[in-house]
N, C-alpha and C positions, 0 to 999 in steps of 0.2 A: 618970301618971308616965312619962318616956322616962329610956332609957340609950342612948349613944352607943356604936355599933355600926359594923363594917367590912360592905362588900358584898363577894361573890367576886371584885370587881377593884378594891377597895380604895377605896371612896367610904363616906365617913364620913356617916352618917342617923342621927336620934335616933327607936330605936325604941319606941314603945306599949306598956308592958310587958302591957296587956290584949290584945293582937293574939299573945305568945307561947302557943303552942301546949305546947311543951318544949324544954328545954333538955337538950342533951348534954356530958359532959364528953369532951373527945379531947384528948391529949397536955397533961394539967393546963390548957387553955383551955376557954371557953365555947363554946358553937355554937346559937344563938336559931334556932327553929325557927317561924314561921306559917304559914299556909294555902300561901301563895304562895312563899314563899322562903325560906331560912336566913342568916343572918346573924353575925358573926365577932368576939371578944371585942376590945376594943382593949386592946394589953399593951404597947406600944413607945410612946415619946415618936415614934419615926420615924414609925408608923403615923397617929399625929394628923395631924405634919407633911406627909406626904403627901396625906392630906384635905384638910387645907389653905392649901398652896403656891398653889391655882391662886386664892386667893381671897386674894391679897395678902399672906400671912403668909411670914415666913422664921426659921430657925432662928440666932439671932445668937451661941448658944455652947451648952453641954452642958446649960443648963437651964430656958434661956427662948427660946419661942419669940413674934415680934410682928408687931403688923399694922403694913406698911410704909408705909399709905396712911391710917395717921392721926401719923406724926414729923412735928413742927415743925421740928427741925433735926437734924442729923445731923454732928458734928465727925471729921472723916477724922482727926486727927491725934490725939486721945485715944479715939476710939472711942466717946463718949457721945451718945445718943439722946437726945432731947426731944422729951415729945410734946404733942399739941395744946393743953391746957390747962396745962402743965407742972409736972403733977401726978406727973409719973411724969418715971423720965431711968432708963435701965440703958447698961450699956457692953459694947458685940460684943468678941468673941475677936477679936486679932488678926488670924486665920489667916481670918475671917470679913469684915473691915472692907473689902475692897473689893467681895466680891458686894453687902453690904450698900448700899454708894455705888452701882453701877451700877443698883441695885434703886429709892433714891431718887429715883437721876435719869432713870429711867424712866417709874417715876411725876408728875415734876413735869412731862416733857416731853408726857404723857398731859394733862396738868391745861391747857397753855398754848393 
């Protein structure tokens, strides 16, 4: 079995739970101890998000976070996602709806 664990600079790995050695408790969080390293409880939606910014994903409101590099299409003017099989559709916060575009269209311009 893994659990999904922080490094000390914040890179998201799903650790081994046979590789932990001990676990400590510091300031009500975990702290995964192995041979080689320690590793850091994940407690924040932010902390996911950070792991996973650099691997296409974006934060499009207070509770979902998506992979930008699987929309089908993206509507600037209601803010609804559709994604590739369009099995799924969610809608970004407003305050959200133009990172969200400039993230599309950076990906598409990747794609061409």
């Amino acid at each position: 079995m893994h659990i999904p664990v922080l490094t000390h600079n914040k890179i998201m790995r799903l650790l081994n739970i046979n590789n932990i050695i001990c676990i400590e408790i510091v300031d009500r969080s975990f702290v995964f101890y192995t041979t080689n390293n320690k590793y850091y409880e994940i407690k924040k939606l932010d902390d996911v998000l950070i792991a996973l910014e650099s691997r296409g994903f974006k934060k499009i409101n207070s509770n979902q976070i998506i992979n930008i590099q699987k929309i089908k299409r993206f509507d600037k003017q209601t803010g609804v996602i559709t994604y590739i099989n369009s099995q799924f559709s969610f809608i970004v916060a407003t305050r959200k709806r133009r990172e969200i575009s400039e993230a599309v269209g950076n990906i598409r311009q990747n794609l061409e």
